[in-house]
C-alpha positions as CSV (number, residue, x, y, z in Angstrom):
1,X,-55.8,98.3,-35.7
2,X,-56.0,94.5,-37.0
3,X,-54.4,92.3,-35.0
4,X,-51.5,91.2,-37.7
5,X,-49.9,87.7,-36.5
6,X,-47.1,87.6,-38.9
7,X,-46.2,91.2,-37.9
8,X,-46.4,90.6,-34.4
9,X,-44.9,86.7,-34.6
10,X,-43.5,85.3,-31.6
11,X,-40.0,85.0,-31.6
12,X,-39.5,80.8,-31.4
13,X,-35.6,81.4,-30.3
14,X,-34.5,80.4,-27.4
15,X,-32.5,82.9,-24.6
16,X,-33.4,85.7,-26.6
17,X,-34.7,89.2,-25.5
18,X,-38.4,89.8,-26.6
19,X,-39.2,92.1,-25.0
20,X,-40.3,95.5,-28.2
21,X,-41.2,98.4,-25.7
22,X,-42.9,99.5,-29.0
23,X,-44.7,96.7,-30.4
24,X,-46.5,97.1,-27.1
25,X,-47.3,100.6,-26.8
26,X,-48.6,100.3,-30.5
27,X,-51.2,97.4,-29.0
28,X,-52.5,99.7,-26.4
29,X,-52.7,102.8,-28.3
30,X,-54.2,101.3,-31.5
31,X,-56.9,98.9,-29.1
32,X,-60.3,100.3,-29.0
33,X,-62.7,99.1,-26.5
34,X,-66.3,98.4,-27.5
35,X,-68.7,96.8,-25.7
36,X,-69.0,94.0,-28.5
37,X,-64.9,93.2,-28.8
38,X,-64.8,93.1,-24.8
39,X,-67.8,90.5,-24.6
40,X,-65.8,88.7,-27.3
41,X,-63.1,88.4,-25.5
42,X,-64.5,87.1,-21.7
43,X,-66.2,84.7,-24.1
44,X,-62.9,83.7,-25.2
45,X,-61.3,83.3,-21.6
46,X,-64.0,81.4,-20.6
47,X,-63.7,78.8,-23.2
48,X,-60.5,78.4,-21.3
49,X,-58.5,80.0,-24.3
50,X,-55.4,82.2,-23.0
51,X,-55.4,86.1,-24.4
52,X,-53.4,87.5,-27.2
53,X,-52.0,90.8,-26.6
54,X,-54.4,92.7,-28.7
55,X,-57.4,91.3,-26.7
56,X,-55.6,92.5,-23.6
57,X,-54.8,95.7,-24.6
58,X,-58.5,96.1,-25.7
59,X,-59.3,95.3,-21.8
60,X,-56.2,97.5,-20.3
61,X,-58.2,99.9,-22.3
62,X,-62.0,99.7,-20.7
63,X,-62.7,102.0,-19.1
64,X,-66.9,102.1,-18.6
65,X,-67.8,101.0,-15.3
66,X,-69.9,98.3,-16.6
67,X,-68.3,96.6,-18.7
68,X,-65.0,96.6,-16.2
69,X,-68.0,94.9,-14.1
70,X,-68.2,92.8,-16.7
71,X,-64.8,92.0,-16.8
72,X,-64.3,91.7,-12.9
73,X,-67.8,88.9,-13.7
74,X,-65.7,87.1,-16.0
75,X,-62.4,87.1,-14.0
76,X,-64.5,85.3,-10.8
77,X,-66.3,82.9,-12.9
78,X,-63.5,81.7,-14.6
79,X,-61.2,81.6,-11.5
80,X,-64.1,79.4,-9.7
81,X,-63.8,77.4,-13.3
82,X,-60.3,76.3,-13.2
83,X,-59.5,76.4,-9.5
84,X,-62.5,76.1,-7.6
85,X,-62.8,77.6,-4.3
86,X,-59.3,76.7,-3.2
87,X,-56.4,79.4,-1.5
88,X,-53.4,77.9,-1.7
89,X,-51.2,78.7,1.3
90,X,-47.4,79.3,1.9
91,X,-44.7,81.5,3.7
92,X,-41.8,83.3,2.7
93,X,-38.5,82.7,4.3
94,X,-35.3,85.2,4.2
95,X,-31.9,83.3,4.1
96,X,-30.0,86.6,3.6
97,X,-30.1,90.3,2.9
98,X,-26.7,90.6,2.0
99,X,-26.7,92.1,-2.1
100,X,-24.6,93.8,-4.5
101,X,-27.7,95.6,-6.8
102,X,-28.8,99.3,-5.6
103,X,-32.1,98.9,-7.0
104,X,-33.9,101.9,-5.6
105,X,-37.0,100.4,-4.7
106,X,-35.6,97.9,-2.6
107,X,-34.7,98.2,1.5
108,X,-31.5,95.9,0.2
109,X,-29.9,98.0,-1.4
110,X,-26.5,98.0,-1.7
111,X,-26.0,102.2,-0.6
112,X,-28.5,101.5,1.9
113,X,-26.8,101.9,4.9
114,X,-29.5,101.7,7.6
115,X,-29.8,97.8,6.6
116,X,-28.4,95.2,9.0
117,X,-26.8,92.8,6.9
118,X,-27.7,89.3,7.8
119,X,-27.4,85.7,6.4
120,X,-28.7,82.8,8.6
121,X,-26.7,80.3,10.0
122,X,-27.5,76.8,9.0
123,X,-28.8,76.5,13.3
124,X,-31.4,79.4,12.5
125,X,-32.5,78.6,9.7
126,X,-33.7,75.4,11.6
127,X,-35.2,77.4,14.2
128,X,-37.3,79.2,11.9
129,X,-38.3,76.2,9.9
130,X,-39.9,74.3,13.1
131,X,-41.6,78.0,14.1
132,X,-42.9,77.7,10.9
133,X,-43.9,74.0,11.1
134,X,-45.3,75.2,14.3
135,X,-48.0,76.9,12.8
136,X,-48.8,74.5,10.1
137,X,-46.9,75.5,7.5
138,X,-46.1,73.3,4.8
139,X,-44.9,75.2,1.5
140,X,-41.9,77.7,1.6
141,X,-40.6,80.1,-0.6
142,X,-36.7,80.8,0.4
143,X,-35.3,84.4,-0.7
144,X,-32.0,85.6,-1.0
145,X,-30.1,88.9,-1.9
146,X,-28.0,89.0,-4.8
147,X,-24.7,88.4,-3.6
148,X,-21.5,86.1,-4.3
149,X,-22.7,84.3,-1.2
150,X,-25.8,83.2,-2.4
151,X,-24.4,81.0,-5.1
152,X,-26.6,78.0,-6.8
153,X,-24.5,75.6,-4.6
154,X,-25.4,77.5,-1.5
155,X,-29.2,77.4,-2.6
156,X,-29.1,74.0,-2.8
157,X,-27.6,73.4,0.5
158,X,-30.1,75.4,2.0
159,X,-33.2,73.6,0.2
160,X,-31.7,70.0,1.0
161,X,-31.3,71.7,4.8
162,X,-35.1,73.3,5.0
163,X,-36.8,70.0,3.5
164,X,-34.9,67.8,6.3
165,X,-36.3,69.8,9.5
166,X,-39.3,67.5,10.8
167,X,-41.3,68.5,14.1
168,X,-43.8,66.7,15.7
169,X,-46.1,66.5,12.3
170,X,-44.8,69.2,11.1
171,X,-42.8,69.1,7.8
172,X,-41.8,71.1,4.6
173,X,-42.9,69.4,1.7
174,X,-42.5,71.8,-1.2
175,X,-39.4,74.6,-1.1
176,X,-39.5,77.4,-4.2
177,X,-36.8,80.1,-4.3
178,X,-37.1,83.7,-4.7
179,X,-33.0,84.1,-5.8
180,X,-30.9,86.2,-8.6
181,X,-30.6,84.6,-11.9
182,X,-28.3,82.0,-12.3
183,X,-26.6,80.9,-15.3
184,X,-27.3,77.1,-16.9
185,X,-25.5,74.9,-14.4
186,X,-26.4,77.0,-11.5
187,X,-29.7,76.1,-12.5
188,X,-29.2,72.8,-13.0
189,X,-27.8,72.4,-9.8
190,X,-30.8,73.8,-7.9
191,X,-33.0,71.5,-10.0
192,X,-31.0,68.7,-8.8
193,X,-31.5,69.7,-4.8
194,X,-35.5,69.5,-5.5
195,X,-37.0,72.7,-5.4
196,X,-40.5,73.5,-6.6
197,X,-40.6,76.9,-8.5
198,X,-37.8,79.5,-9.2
199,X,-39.1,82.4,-9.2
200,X,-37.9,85.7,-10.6
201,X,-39.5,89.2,-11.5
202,X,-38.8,91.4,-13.7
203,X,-39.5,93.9,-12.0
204,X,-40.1,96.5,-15.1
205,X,-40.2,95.0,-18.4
206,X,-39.7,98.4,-19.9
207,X,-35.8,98.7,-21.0
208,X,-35.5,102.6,-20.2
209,X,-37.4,102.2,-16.5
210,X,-35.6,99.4,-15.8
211,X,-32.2,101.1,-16.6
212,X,-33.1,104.0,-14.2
213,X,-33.9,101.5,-11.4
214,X,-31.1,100.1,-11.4
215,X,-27.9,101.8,-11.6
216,X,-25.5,99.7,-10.6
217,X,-25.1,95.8,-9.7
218,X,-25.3,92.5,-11.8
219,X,-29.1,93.2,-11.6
220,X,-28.5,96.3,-14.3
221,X,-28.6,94.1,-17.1
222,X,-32.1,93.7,-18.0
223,X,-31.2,91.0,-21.0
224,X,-29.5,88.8,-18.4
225,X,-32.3,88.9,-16.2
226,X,-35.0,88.5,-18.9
227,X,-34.0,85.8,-20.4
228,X,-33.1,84.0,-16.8
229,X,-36.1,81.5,-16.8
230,X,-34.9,80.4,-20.4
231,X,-31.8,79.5,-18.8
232,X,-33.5,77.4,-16.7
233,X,-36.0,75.6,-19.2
234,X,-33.1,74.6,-21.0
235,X,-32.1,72.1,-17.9
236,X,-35.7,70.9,-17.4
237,X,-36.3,73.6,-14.9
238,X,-40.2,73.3,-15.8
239,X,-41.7,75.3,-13.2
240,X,-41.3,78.6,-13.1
241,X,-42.6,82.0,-11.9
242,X,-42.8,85.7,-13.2
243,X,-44.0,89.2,-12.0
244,X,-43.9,92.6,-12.2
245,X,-43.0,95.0,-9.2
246,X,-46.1,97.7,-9.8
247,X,-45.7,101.1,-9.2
248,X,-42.4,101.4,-11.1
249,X,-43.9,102.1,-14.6
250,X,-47.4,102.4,-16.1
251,X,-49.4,99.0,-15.2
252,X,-50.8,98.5,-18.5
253,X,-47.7,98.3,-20.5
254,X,-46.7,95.6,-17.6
255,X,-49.4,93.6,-18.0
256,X,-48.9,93.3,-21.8
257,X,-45.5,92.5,-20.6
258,X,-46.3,89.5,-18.8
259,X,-48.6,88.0,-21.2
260,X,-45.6,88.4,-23.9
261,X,-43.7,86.4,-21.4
262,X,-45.9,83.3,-21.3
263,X,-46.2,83.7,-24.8
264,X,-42.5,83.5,-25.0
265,X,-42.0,80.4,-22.6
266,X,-45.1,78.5,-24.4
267,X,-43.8,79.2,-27.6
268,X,-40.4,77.8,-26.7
269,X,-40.7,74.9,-24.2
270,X,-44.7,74.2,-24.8
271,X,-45.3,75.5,-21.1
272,X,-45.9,78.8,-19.6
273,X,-45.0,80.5,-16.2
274,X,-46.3,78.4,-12.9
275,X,-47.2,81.2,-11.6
276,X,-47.2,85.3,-11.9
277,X,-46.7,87.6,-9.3
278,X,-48.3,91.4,-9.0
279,X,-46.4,93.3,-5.7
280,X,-47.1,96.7,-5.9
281,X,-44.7,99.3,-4.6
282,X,-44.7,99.5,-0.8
283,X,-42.4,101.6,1.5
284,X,-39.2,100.3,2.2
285,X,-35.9,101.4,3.8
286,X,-33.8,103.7,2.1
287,X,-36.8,103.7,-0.7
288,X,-35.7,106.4,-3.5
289,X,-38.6,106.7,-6.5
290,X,-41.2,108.9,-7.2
291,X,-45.4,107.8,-6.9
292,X,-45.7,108.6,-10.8
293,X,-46.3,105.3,-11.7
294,X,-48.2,103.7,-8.7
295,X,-50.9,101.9,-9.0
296,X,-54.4,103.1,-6.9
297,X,-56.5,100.0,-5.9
298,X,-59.8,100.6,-8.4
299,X,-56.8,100.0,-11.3
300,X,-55.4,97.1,-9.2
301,X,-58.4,95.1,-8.7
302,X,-59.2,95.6,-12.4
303,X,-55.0,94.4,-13.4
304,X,-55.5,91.6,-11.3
305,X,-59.0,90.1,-13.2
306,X,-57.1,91.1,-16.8
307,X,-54.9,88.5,-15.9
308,X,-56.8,86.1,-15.0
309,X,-58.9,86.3,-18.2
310,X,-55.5,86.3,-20.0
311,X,-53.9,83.4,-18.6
312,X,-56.3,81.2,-17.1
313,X,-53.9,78.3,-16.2
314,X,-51.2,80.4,-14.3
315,X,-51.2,80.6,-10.7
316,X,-51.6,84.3,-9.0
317,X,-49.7,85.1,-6.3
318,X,-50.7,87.9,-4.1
319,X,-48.5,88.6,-1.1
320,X,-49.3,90.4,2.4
321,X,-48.0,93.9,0.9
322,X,-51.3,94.7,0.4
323,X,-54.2,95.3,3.9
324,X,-56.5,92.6,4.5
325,X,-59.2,94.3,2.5
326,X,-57.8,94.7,-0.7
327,X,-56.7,90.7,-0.2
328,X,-59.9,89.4,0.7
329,X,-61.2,91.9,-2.3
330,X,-58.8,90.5,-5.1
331,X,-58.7,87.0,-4.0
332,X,-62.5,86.6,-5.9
333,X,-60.9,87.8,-9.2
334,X,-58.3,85.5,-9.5
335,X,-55.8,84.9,-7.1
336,X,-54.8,81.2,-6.4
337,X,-52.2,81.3,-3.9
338,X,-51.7,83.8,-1.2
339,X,-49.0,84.0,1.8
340,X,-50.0,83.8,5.5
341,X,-48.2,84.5,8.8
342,X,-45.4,86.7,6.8
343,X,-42.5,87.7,8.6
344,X,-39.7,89.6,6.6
345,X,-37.6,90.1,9.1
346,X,-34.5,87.7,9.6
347,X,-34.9,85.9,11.9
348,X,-38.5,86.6,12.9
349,X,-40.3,83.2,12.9
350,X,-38.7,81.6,16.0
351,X,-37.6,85.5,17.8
352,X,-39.9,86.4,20.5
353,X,-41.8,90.2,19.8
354,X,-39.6,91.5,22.6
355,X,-36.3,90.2,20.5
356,X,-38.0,91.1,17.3
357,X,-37.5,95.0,17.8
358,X,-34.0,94.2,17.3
359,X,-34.0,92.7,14.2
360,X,-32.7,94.3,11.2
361,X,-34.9,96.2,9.0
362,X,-37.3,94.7,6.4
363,X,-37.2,94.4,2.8
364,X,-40.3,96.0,2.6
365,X,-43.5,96.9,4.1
366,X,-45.8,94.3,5.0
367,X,-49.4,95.4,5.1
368,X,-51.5,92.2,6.6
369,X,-49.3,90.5,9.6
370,X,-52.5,88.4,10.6
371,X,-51.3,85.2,11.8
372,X,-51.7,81.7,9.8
373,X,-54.3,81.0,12.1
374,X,-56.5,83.7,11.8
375,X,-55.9,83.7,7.8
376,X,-57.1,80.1,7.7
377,X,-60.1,81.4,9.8
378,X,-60.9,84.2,7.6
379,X,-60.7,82.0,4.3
380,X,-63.1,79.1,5.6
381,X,-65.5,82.2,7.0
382,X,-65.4,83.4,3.6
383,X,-65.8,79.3,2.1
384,X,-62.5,78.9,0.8
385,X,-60.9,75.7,1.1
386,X,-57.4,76.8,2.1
387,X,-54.5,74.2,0.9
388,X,-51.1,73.1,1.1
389,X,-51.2,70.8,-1.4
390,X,-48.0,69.7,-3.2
391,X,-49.4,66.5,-4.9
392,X,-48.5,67.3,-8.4
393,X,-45.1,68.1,-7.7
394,X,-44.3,65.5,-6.7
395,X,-46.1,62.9,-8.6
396,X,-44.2,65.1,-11.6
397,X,-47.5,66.6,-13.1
398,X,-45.4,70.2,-13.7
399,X,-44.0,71.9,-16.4
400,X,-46.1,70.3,-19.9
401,X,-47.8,68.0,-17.8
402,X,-49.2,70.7,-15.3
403,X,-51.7,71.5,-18.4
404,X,-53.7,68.5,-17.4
405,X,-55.9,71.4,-15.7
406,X,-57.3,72.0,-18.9
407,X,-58.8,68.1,-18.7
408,X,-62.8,68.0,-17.6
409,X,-63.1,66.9,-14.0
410,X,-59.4,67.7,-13.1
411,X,-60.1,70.1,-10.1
412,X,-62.9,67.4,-8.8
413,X,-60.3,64.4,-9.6
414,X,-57.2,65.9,-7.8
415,X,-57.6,69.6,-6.4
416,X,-60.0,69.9,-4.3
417,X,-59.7,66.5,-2.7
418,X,-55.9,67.3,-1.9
419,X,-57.1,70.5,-0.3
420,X,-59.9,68.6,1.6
421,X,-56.8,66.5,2.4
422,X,-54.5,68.8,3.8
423,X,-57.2,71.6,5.3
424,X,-57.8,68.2,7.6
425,X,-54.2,68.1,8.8
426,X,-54.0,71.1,9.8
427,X,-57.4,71.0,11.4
428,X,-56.3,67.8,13.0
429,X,-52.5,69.2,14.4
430,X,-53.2,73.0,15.1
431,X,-56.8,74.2,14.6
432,X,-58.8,75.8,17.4
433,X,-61.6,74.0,18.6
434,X,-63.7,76.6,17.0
435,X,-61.9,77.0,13.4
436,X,-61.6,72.7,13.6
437,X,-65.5,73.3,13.8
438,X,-66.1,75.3,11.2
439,X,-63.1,73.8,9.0
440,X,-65.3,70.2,9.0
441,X,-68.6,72.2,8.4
442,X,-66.9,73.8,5.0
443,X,-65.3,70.3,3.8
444,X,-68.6,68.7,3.9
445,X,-70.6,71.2,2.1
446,X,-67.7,70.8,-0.2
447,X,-67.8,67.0,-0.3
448,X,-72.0,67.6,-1.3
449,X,-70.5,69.7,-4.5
450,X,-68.3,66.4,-5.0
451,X,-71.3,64.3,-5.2
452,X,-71.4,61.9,-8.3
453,X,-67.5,61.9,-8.0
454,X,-65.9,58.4,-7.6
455,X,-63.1,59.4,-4.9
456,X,-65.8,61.1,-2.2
457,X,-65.7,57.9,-0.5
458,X,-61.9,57.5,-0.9
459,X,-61.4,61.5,0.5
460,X,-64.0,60.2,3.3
461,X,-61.5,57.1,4.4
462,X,-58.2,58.7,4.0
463,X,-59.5,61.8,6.4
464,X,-60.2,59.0,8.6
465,X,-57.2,57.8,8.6
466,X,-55.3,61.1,8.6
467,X,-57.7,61.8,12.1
468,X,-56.2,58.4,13.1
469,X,-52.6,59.7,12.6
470,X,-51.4,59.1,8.9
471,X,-50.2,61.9,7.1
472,X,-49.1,62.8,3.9
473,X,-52.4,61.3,2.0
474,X,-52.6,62.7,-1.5
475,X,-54.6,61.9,-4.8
């Protein structure tokens, strides 16, 4: 099939659903994979150039062995490209469990009755921000069940609450939210309390799944959800995130999905998703769903470098669902950001194991429970530079702006000096001895890559200083 633009033209409307379960079944039945189209297309990604749907149905398609290779090649290289051999590090933090939906994937479930039901007091949610200050933390992601409760002006409370807990060194500089959709002025209220990146999945773009998955709730209407980051656009609401829950319908039409979805948000407000997120199904409390659709790791390695080549300017989020192996694994292919030291349970951060036990039940399975620590340890064994930079945030270089990554020298400039930056503090406030060691051994060699750069001297004097006891340094 010829890839037809005018037949296929992006919808330029605003707060529309375009989502065509068939327009994107005909792209992955009509694509044919040759060796010659898929070189043509890695080419294309690594000339920086994001994916139409055609070219990623031609890869959802490839099936040889070497030239998936080839594609995995391509994913690596162009990840090392546009964000060099950073991790970005955060935590997720549960507010409340309490929700309305029965999605049946989900230990919150509404019918689920083994579920403890649990919002944090304004006094705990403290608690668990110094635990996680603790440790090092610096970037949060807050989640909430869909309930009345949970309203935008109870968001905002919460964010203003989370970014005022200091300890010791410790602080919270960047909060994003993991909430229900909100309508324009909920949105614009959360905007107004500071947060980084609302975040909101799909879960199945596919209208019929989706239907089945969720019976009953305000999360039943897939148009109201879809549509929920337009909402948000539409009050300057710049950075946002997608993703896809895999495992609930066949990977390949979800993939397509999310590529139709930054097509949608560029096409609209000139800027795509932050960042996209890839969960796939993991038990759960209460979980009620078939395996049809799940998604064996050879296939999720291979998802996970597609969209890389796709978008190469979104961030990738891959969470501890999935065992250390399969992290470590898919982190080389294009993953940017990554949590560490996960706890889903309410409460967990600042409970002691023995108090722990009687915690309510999680929202899902979590599959690496390493601590931050050893995480940090791993990553610099394996010579990544982990970060917890949130420079561009708050120097406003989001939303339009956050394209400068496509500018020569951006990643030397800014990136990797702010990780340098912040892998310091942390090696300064809560490192070992041993990983302190090894941390100052992997920013030197990464200083040497730097050579020629104007700032090495600059990243030199302000790690001075932050050794001295400033904090807070940032490019």
């Amino acid at each position: 099939m010829k890839f037809n633009p005018e037949k296929y033209r992006i919808p330029d409307e605003r707060m529309k659903p375009f989502i065509d379960p068939d327009e994107i079944w005909e792209f992955i039945n009509n694509a044919k994979s040759t060796k010659e189209r898929v070189h043509e297309i890695i080419a294309k990604s690594l000339d920086k150039k994001r994916l139409n749907l055609e070219e990623v149905a031609v890869l959802v398609n490839t099936t040889d062995p070497e030239l998936v290779e080839e594609i995995l090649q391509g994913a690596r290289t162009l990840k090392r490209k546009v964000y060099g051999n950073r991790i970005v590090l955060f935590a997720p933090l549960y507010i409340g469990n309490k929700c309305i939906n029965n999605c049946k994937y989900c230990g919150f479930r509404a019918s689920n009755k083994e579920a403890k039901r649990v919002t944090l007091t304004d006094e705990e949610i403290v608690k668990e921000v110094e635990a996680l200050e603790d440790n090092g933390q610096k970037r949060l992601i807050l989640v909430y069940g869909e309930h009345p409760e949970y309203s935008a002006e109870y968001i905002a409370h919460t964010v203003k609450l989370v970014y005022g807990v200091k300890k010791a060194n410790g602080e919270i500089r960047r909060v994003n939210i993991n909430a229900a959709p909100l309508d324009i002025e909920g949105f614009r209220t959360v905007k107004e309390a500071g947060i980084g990146t609302y975040q909101i999945f799909q879960e199945t773009y596919n209208p019929e799944a989706y239907s089945w998955y969720h019976p009953s709730g305000k999360k039943k209407d897939f148009n109201w959800r879809l549509t929920s980051l337009d909402r948000a656009q539409e009050v300057g609401l710049d950075d946002v995130g997608i993703g896809a829950l895999f495992g609930l319908y066949d990977w390949r039409f979800e993939v397509l999905a999310l590529v139709r979805h930054t097509n949608h948000l560029e096409t609209c407000y000139n800027v795509g998703p932050h960042t996209i997120s890839f969960p796939r199904i993991k038990s759960a409390s209460g979980l009620d769903l078939t395996e049809k659709y799940f998604v064996n790791d050879e296939d999720f390695v291979k998802m996970v470098a597609i969209l890389r080549l796709a978008v190469p300017y979104t961030g990738m989020i891959l969470t501890a669902r999935e065992p250390v192996s399969v992290r470590r694994k898919v982190m080389q292919f294009g993953v940017s950001q990554i949590d560490g030291g996960t706890k889903l349970e309410l409460g967990a951060y600042h409970q002691s194991k023995n108090e722990q036990q009687n915690l309510n039940h999680e929202q899902f399975e979590i599959n690496d429970s390493r601590s931050l620590g050893e995480i940090i340890d791993d990553l610099i064994d394996n010579d990544y530079i982990p970060s917890f930079c949130t420079a561009c945030y708050r120097l406003g270089r989001t939303g339009e702006h956050f394209m400068e990554f496509s500018v020569p020298g951006f990643i030397k400039r800014f990136c990797t000096p702010n990780a340098i930056l912040t892998l310091t503090e942390y090696l300064v406030d809560y490192a070992s001895p041993e990983v302190r060691e090894k941390g100052y051994k992997l920013i030197d060699k990464t200083l040497l890559d730097l050579d020629g750069q104007r700032n090495v001297d600059e990243i030199k004097s302000r790690m001075e200083r932050i050794k001295q006891g400033e904090r807070d340094l940032y490019f």
